[in-house]
N, C-alpha and C positions, 0 to 999 in steps of 0.2 A: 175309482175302481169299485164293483160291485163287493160285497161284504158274503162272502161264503160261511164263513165261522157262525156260528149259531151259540157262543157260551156265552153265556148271562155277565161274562164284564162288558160288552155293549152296550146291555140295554142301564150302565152306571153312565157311558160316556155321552159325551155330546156327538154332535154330528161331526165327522171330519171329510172336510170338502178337499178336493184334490189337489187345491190352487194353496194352499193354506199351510205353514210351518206349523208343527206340532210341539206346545215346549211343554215341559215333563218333570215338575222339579218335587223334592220330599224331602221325609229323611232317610240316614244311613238304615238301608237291610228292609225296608219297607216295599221293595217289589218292582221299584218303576223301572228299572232296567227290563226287565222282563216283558213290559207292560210296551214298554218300546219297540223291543223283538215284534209282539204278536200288531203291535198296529203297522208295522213295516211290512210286514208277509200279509197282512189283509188289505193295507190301502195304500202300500207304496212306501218308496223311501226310504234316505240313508239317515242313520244313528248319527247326531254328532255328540260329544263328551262334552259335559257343563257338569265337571267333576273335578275342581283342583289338585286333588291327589293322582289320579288318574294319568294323567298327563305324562308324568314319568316312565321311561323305560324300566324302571329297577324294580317296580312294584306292579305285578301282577297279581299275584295269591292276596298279598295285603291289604290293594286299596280296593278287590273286589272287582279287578276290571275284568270286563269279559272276555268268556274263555274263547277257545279258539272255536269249538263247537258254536258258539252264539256268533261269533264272526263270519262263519259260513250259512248264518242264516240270513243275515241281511247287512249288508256295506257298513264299516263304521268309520269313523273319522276323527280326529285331534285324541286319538287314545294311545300313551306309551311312546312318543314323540318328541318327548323332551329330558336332556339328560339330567341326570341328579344332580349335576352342579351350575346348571344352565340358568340363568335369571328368568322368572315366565312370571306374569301376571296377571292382573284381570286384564288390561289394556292390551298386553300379546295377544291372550284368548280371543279379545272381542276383535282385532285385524284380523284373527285366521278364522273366525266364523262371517265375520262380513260378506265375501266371497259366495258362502256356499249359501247364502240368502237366497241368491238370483241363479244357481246352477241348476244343472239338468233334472236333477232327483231334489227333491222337496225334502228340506230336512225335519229331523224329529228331534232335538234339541234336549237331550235330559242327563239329569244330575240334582246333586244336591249343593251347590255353591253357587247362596242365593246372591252374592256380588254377580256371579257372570251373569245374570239374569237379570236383575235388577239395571247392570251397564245395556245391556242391549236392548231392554225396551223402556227403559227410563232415561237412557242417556249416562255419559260419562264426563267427568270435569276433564279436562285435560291440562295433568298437573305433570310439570317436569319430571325426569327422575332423580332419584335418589342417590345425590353421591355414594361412593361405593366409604367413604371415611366417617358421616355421618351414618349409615347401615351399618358400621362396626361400633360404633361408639353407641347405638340401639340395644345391639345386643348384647351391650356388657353391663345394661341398666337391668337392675328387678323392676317387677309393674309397679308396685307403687312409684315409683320414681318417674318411671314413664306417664303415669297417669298426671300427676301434677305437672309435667311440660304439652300437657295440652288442655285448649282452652276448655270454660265449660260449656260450651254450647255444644260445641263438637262430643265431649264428653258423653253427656246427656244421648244420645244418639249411638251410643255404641255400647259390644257387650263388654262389659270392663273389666270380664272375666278369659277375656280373647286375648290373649297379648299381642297373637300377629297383628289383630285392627287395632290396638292398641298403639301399638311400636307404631303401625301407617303411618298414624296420625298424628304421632310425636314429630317420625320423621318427617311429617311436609311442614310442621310447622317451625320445625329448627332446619330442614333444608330454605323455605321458603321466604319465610316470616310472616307467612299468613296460614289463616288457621284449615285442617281440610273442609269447615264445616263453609269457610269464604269462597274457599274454590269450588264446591259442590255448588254452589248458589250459580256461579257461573256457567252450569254443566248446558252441552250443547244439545238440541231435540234428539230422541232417540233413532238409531237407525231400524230402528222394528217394533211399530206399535201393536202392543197385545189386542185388539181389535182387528188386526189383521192376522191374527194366529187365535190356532186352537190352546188356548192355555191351562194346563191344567196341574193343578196340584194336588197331592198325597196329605190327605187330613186322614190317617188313619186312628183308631183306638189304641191305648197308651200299654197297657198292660200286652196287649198281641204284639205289640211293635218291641216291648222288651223281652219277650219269648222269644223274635226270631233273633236278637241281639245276642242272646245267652247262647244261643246254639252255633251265631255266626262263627264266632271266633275257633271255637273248636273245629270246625268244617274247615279254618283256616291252615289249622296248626296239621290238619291229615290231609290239606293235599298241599301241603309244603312251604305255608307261610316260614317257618323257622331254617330250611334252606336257602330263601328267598333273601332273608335278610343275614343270614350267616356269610351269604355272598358279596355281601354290602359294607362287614365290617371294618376290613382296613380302610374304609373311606369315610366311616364316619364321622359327622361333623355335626352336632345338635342346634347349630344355628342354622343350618341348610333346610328351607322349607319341606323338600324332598323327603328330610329323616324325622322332621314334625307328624308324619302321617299316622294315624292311631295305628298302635301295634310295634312300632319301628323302636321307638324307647324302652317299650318295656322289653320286647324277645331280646336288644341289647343289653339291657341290665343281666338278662338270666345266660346270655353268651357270656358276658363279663364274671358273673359268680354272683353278684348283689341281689339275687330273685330265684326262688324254685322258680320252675314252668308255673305252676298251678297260681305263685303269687302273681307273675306276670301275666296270665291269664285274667286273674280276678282285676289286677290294675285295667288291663286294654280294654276289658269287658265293662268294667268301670267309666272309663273314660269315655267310650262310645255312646252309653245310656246319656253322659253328661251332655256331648255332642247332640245326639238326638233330639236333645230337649233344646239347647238354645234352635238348633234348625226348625224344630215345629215350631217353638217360639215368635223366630224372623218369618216365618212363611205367613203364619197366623196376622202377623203385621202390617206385613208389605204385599201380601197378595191377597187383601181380601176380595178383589173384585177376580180375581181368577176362578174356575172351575172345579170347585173342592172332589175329591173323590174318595171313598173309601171302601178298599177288597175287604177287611177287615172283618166283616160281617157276612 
């Protein structure tokens, strides 16, 4: 499709040929949603979500998904589609993006959950799943405890400040008896190599990126983050990946009485910089041969 837009984030990107999936990954509040929108309206194609929070119906305001105004700009997909008590993974994610590889509209593939990405163009191990009795017996361990029932290799290779990857990795190896780091060895070739996509990642500046962070949250809380999750409370359950999502615990804590707003603000706002930084981190890691970008400047 000819390129009519004439603004200077163009002449930051690469070329995007017609034939060519576009993936889009960063961190939290750093823009690529956006960034999505305007390559869809200039060279085609549907949005798909590579956003694990996202994914849920219950969380609009909170996990940032796009609004109904950015839906009407261009097709989205796997967004708000799964319930808050539904089991979903990376392995769910990567069946229901498979499909839309080869369909009619070319997809543009962005998020920040460098797992969905990492599975789709590096391959995924295909590791059974996880008793639902050993998943209960995970999450009535503290992390240190978790950390020592996995081996170190696999260790080594994770943030061990994560519990969710943490807990994975306990649980295949006490589902298993092999370690995840055994079954990753085993992972099968990927169904989509980043040589046949436009790859590009958000390396942006550290100090802009915790500006937009500090403002996120409150932009959250005025257009209805704290009704969002007020709607959510009689079903709370802190072990549900669903109520994991930054924001969800703490505006809980200050619905329950344990947190002014402003403390639970400073916690989420907290917690998201932390966020931020392990994802630049893994990005900085595992995508060094992708297509760094930065609006930042």
């Amino acid at each position: 499709m000819a390129k009519t837009d004439t603004s200077p984030i163009w002449d930051r990107l690469p070329p995007i040929p017609d034939d060519k999936p576009v993936l889009i990954a960063g961190p939290t509040a750093s823009g690529k949603s956006e960034l999505a929108l305007r390559i869809a309206e200039e060279f085609g194609g549907i949005i798909v979500n590579a956003d694990a929070s996202q994914v849920y119906d219950c969380w609009q305001v909170i996990s940032a998904r796009p609004s109904t105004g950015d839906e009407a700009r261009a097709p989205h997909l796997l967004y708000g589609h799964v319930a808050y008590d539904q089991d979903y993974s990376t392995g769910h994610w990567l069946r229901e993006v498979t499909p839309l590889l080869t369909g009619p509209q070319r997809p543009i593939i962005v998020g920040g959950t460098g797992l969905y990405f990492s599975a789709l163009t590096e391959g995924m191990a295909e590791i059974p799943a996880t008793p639902p009795e050993i998943r209960a017996e995970g999450d009535q361990l503290d992390l240190q405890t978790l950390s020592k029932g996995v081996d170190a290799e696999t260790l080594a290779r994770l943030d061990r400040q994560n519990r969710a990857r943490v807990q994975r990795a306990w649980e295949v190896q006490r589902a298993t008896g092999r370690s995840l780091r055994d079954w990753q060895a085993d992972t099968p070739p990927p169904i989509l190599s980043p040589d046949d996509t436009v790859p590009i990642v958000f390396d942006v500046d550290k100090q802009w990126l915790l500006d937009r962070i500090n403002r996120r949250f409150d932009l959250m809380l005025d257009t209805g983050a704290l009704n969002e999750v007020e709607a959510m409370r009689s079903l709370y359950d802190p072990s549900l990946p669903a109520f994991k999502a930054i924001g969800v615990p703490e505006l809980m804590s200050y619905l329950d009485g344990q947190l002014s707003l402003d403390a639970a603000r400073d916690r989420a706002t907290i917690s998201t910089r932390q966020f931020a930084k392990r994802q630049r981190t893994w990005f900085r890691a595992r995508m060094k041969n992708w297509i760094h970008v930065d609006f930042s400047k």
